[in-house]
C-alpha positions in Angstrom: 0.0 0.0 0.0 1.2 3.4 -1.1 0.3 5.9 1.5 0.7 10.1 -0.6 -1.0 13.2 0.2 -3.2 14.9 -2.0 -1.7 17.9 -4.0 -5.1 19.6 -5.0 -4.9 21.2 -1.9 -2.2 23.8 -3.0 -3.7 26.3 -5.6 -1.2 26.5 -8.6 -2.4 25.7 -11.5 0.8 25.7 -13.8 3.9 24.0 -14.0 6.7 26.7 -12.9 3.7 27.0 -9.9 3.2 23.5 -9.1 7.1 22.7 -8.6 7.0 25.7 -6.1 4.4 24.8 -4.1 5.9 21.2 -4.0 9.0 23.2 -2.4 7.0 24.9 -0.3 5.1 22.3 1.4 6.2 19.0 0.1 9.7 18.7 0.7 9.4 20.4 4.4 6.5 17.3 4.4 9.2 14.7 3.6 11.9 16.3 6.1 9.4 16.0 8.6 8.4 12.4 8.0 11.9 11.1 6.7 12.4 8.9 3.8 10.4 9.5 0.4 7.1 11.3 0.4 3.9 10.0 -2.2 2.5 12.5 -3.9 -1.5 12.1 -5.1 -0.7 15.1 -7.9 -2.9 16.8 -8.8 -2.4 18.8 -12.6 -5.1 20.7 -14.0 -6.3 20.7 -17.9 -3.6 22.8 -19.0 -0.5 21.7 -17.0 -1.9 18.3 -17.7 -2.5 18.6 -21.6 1.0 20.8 -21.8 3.1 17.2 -20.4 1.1 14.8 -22.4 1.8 16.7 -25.5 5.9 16.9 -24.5 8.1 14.0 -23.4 10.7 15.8 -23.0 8.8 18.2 -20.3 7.7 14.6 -18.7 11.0 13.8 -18.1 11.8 16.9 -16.8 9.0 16.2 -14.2 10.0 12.9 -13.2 14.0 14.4 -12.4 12.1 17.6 -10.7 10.6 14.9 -8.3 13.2 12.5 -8.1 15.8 15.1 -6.8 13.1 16.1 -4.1 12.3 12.8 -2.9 8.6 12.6 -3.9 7.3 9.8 -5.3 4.0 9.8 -7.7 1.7 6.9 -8.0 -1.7 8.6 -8.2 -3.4 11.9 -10.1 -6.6 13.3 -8.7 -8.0 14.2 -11.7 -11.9 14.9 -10.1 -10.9 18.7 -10.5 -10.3 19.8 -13.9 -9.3 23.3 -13.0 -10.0 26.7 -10.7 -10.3 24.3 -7.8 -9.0 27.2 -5.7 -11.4 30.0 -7.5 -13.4 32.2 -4.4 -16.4 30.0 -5.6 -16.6 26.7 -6.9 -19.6 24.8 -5.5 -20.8 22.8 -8.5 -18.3 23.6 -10.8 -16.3 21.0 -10.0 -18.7 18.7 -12.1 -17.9 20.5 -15.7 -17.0 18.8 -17.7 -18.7 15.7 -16.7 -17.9 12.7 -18.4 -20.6 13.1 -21.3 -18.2 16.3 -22.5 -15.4 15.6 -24.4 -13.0 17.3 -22.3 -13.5 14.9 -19.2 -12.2 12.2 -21.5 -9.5 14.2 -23.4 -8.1 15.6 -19.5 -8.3 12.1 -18.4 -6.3 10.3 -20.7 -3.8 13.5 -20.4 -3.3 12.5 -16.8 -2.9 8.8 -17.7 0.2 9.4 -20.3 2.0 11.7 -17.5 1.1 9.3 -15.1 2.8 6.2 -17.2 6.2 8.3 -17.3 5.8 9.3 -13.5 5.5 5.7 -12.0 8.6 3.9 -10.3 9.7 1.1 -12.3 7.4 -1.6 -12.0 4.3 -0.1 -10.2 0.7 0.5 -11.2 -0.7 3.7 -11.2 -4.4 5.1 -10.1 -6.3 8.3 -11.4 -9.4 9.3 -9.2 -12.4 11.0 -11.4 -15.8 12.4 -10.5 -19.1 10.1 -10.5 -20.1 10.8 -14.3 -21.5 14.0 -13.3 -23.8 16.2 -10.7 -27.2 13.9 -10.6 -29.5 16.3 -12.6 -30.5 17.1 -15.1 -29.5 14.2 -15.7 -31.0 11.7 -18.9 -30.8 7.9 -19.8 -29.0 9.6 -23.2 -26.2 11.3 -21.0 -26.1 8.1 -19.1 -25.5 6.0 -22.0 -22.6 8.6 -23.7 -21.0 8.6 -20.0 -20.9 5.0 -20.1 -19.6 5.6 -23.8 -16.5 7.3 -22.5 -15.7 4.8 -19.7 -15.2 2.2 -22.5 -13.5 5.0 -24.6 -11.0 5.3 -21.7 -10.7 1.6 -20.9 -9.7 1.2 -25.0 -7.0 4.4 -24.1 -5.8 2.5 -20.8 -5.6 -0.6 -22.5 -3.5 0.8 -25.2 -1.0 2.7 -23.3 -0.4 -0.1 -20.9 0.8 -2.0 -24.3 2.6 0.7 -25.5 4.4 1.9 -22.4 4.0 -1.3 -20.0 2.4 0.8 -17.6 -0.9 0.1 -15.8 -2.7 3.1 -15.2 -6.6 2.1 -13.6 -9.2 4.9 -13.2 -11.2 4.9 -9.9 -14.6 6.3 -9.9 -15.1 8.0 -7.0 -18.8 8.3 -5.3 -20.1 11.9 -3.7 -22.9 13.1 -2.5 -25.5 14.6 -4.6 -23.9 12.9 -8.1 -24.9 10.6 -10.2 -22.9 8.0 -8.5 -24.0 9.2 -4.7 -22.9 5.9 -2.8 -20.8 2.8 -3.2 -24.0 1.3 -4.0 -24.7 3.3 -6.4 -20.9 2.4 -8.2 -21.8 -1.1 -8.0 -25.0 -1.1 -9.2 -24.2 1.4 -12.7 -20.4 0.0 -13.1 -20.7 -3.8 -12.4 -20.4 -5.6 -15.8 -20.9 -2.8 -17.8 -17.1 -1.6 -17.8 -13.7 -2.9 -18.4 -12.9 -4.4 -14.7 -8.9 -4.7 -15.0 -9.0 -1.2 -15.9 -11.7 0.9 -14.3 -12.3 0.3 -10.3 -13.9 2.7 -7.7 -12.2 5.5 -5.5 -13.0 4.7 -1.7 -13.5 8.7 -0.6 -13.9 7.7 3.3 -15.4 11.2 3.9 -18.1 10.5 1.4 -18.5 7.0 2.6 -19.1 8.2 6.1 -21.6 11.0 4.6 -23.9 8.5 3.0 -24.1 6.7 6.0 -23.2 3.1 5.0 -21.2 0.5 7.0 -17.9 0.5 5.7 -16.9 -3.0 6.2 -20.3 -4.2 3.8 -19.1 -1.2 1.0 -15.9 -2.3 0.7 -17.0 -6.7 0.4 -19.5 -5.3 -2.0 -17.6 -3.8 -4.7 -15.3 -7.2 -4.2 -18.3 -9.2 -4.2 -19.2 -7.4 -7.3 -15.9 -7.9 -9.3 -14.6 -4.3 -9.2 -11.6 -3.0 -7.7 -11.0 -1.1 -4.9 -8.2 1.1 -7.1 -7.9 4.0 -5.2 -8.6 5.7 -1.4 -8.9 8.9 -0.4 -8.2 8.7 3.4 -10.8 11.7 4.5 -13.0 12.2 7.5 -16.6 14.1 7.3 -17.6 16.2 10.2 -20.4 14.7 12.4 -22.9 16.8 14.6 -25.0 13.9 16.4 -27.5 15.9 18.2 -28.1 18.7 15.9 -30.9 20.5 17.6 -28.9 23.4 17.3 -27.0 23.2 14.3 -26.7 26.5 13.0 -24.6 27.4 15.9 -22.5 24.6 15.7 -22.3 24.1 11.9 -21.9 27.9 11.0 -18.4 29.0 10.6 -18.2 25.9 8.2 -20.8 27.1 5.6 -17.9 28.8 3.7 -18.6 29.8 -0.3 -16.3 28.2 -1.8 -16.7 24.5 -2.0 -20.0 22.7 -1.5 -20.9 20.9 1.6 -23.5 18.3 1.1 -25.5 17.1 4.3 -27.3 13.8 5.0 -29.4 13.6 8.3 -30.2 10.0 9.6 -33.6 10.4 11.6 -36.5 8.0 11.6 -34.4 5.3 9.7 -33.9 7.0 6.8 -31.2 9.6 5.4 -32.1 12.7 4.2 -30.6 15.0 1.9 -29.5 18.9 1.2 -26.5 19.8 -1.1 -25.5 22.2 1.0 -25.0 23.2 4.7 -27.1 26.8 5.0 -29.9 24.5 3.0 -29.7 22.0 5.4 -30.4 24.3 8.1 -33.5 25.7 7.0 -34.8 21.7 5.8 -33.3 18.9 7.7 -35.1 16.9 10.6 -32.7 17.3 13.7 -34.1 13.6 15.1 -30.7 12.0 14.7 -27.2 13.0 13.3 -25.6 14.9 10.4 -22.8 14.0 8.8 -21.1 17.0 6.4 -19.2 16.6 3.3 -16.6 18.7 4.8 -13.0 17.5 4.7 -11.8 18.2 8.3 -8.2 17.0 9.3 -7.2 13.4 10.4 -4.9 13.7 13.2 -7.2 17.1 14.5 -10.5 16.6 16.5 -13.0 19.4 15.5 -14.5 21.7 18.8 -17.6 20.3 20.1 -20.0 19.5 19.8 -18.8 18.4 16.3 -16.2 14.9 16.0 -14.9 14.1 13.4 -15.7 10.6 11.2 -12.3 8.3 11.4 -13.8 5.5 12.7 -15.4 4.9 9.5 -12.0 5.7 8.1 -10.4 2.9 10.2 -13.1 0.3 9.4 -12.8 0.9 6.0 -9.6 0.2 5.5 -9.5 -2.7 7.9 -11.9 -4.1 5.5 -9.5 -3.2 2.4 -6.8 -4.9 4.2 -9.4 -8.1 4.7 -10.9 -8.3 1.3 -8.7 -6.3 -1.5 -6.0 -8.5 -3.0 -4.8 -5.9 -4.6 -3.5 -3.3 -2.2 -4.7 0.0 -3.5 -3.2 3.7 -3.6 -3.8 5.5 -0.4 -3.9 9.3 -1.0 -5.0 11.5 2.5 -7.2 14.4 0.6 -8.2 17.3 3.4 -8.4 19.9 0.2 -10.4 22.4 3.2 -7.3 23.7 4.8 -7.5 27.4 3.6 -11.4 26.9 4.0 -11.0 25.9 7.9 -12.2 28.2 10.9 -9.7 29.7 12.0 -7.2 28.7 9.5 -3.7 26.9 9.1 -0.4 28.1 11.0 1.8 25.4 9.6 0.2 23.4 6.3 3.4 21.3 5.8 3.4 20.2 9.4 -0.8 19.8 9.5 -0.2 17.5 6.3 2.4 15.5 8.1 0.7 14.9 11.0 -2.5 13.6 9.1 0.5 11.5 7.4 1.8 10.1 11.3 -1.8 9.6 12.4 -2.8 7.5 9.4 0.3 5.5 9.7 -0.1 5.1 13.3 -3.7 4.3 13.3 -4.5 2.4 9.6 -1.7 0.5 8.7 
């Protein structure tokens, strides 16, 4: 198991940019922690286009990393770009993957990726559930589905080209098309290539929907996909939200969205985001926010954070996955937090010691 942090949490969005914000937080990461550091890079449409289309800038990348001790098994390509914009809410779902682009940015990543991986490893590239869940028709559906085989033919290619093996993970998130695991199992069993297109465990969504961790995880097994990728993520929890303005508020930033699912009455119920949830959500039982809160850092209460679904999930991985997946710890929130960030390099490598100490 390959344990990185993700790099969509730093905001540059071109080369020259992305090697100094590796310098900047990366390398102190690695210093801290000793020994190599994985990356999950994150490149977006341009940066990643710009390297696919030059080998010789590629290899450039590969040295850049090399000399700094950072080690790339895994893209996050979920973002495409402006994942740092003052407002980007649902457009982080454009293009979705009946647009062209989605497709074109994907297999980008993918021929970076083959020229990033150490010598005989696998690679992983994370991508959003097909697309925001409406409007959504059985015409999109079908030229979604279209694509994932269009990729799978790409992946299947470069691995005989390059004799790399690059696998996309799905990833499931509130509010899309693919909501829950379930939902992954149920759209992606048998209808896509299997060696080269898995799911993305997102642990913070996983908690978010609700579902027991140990059963998601035997059920994409049981189903014949692949567990390709996790993003190692806690959601925050508010179990007796009678008053959850007060406790909730400072999170309902405007930059990212913040889908809520309430368990009361033994169902879950939905808002897409927090100051909706407010004004709808029965406060019978608790809420669980799609809000990426530190690993090693317990929020203030009467909020707690969700790594016990976390740790069963990957207990589970490590019981039923033969294949160990990429790990890649994704708290993308920090400039979004309360209160802020003193030290990002040392808040990423101390959600690097607790996983270590805690999941493996």
């Amino acid at each position: 198991m390959t344990l990185s942090y993700c790099t969509n949490v730093h905001p540059a969005e071109d080369l020259p940019g992305v090697l100094a914000q590796l310098d900047r937080y990366a390398v102190p990461v690695r210093e801290r922690l000793g020994g190599e550091l994985g990356l999950g890079l994150w490149l977006s449409a341009p940066v990643a286009r710009a390297l696919a289309a030059d080998p010789l800038e590629r290899k450039r990348l590969r040295e850049a990393l090399d000399t700094r001790g950072l080690v790339v098994r895994t893209l996050n390509a979920f973002p495409y770009g402006g994942f740092h914009d003052e407002v980007v809410k649902h457009r982080v779902y454009r293009p979705d993957w009946t647009e062209a682009a989605r497709l074109d940015y994907t297999l980008d990543c993918a021929t970076v990726l083959a020229d990033l991986l150490p010598d005989g490893a696998a690679g992983s590239i994370s991508t959003l559930p097909l697309a925001w869940r409406e409007p959504w028709s059985d015409a999109e559906h079908g030229r979604a589905v279209a694509a994932l085989d269009d990729a799978a033919h790409a992946l299947r290619e470069l691995a005989r080209r390059t004799g790399r093996t690059v696998r996309l993970a799905v990833e499931p998130e509130p509010g899309c098309v693919i909501d829950t695991v379930a939902d992954a199992v149920r759209l992606l069993a048998g209808r896509v290539d299997a060696e080269h297109i898995g799911v993305c465990l997102d642990t913070c969504h996983l908690a978010v929907s609700f579902a027991d961790p140990a059963e998601a995880v035997r059920s994409i097994a049981a189903a014949g996909l692949r567990v390709v990728k996790v993003q190692a993520s806690a959601a925050l929890e508010l179990p007796d939200p009678t008053d959850a303005r007060a406790a909730l508020g400072e999170f309902a930033e405007p930059r990212y969205l913040h889908q809520v699912r309430a368990l009361a009455g033994g169902q879950v119920h939905r808002a897409d985001d927090l100051p909706e949830a407010f004004d709808r959500l029965p406060t019978g039982g608790p809420w669980r926010v799609h809000f990426h809160v530190p690993l090693h850092a317990a929020p203030p209460a009467p909020l707690r954070s969700t790594t016990d679904v976390l740790r069963r999930a990957m207990a589970a991985v490590d019981a039923t996955c033969a294949e160990p997946p990429d790990v890649e710890v994704e708290t993308y929130t920090w400039s979004v937090l309360p209160g802020g960030v003193d030290d990002l390099a040392e808040g990423i490598a101390a959600e690097l010691r607790w996983f270590s100490e805690v999941c493996r």
